[in-house]
Every structure is written in C-alpha cells, then in structure tokens.
N, C-alpha and C positions, 0 to 999 in steps of 0.2 A: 109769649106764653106757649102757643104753640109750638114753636123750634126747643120750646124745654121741654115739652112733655114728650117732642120725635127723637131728641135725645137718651133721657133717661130710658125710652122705650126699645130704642137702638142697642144700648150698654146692655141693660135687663134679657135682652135676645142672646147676647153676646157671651154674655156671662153664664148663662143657662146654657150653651150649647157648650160652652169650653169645659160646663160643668160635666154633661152626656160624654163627651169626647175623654175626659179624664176616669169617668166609671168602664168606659170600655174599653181603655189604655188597660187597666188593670186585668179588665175579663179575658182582655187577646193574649195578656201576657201569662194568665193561669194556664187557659187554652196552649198554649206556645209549649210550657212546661211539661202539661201533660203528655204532649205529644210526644217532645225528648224522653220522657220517662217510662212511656209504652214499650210494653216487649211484646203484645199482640200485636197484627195490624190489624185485625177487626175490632180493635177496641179504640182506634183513630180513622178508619174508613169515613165516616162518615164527617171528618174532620177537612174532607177536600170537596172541593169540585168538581165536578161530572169530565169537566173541561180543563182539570190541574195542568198547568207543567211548570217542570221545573227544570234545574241542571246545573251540576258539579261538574265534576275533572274527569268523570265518567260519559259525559253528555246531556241530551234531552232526555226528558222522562214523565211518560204518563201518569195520572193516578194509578192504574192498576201495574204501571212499572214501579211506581215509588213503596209500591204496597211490598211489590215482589220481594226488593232491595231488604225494604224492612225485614220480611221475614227470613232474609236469608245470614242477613248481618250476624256475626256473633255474638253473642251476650255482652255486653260489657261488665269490664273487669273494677267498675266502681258505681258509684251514683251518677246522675244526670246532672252536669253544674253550668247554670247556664247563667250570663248577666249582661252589663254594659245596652240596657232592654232602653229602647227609641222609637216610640210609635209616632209616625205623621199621619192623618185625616186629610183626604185628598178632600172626602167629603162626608155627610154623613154613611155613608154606605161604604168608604172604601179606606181600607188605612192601610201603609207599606210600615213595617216592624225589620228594625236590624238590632243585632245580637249577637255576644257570642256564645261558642258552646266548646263545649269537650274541655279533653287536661289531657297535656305530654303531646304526643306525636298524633290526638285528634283532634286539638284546638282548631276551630274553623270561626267564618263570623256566617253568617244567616243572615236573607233578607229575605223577608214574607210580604207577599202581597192581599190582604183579606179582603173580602166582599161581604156586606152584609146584604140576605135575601130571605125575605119572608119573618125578619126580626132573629135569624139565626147567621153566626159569622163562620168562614169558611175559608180555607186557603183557597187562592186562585194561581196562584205563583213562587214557587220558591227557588232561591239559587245559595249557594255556598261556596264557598273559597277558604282553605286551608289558610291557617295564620301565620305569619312568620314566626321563625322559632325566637 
C-alpha cells in the first residue's frame, strides 16, 4: 500500500512540474518575441542579465554591447517572424530555447540561455548562426 501511495505521489510531482515547465515554455517564448520585435533597447534592457553574453559572426558581447548593436541595427524592412520555438528546462530555474528568426539573407537560428531569479526570467546567454540559404 505504501509503494502505491510513493507512486502516485511521485507521477502527481511529475506531472505538476511538467505542467509549470509547459506554462513557462510559453511565457520564455512570448518574452523571446518581444524581444525580436523591439526597436527600443530600453524597452528590452531589463530583458538580460547583469552578466549577459552572447556571440554571432561578429564575436563576444556584453549586455550593454548587445544593447549597443540593437540600437544601432537598421529598422527592419518587415515584421519579426520567428518559429521552429524548443525550450529545454535544465531545471526549474534554467531553460536553453533554440529558434529560428529572420526571412531572405537574415534567416539565423538563436539559442537562449534563461535564468529564472527572484520569480523573474532573464537571458543569461545568447548566440546565433546565419542559416543556410
């Protein structure tokens, strides 16, 4: 009797965290878009880490490089089209998210590292690589 109730109670945990895991698969993936979608960078500052980096075909880059980059990027010449969206949960606190983004000669894929700190999620890492044509 015992080994059924450590059972059911085991799945019950299981099932309840796969469920948390699946709500914030969504929230990282909103978060994700926003970000593509930003033409400020003060309106995604707060979207990184103290301690970001990341790094494309350009190199390393800090938060306040990544900021830079942003603002200095052109507009773009369409909407933000982003998909092929994969989050894994390292743990509760941490999930790596790969995706792709852009159309024509920006198509890249993204790979985000999040940290969740204080009940708020946060890039800690990101890198990208151009896609084959």
């Amino acid at each position: 009797m015992y080994k059924n109730i450590i059972g059911v109670s085991l799945i019950a945990i299981a099932m309840s965290t796969t469920l948390v895991f699946a709500d914030d698969s969504a929230t990282l993936t909103k978060m994700d878009k926003a970000w593509g979608e930003a033409r400020n960078p003060g309106d995604v500052k707060s979207l990184f880490t103290d301690d970001f980096i990341g790094i494309d075909g350009g190199g390393v880059s800090s938060k306040a490089q990544q900021l830079e980059q942003m603002a200095s990027d052109p507009a773009p010449d369409g909407p933000y089209i982003a998909g092929d969206y994969d989050v894994r949960f390292l743990d509760a606190n941490t999930a790596v998210m790969v995706h792709s983004a852009g159309t024509g000669k920006n198509t890249h894929w993204s790979m985000h590292v999040w940290r969740k700190s204080g009940g708020k999620w946060q890039v800690a890492a990101t890198a990208s690589a151009a896609a084959d044509d």
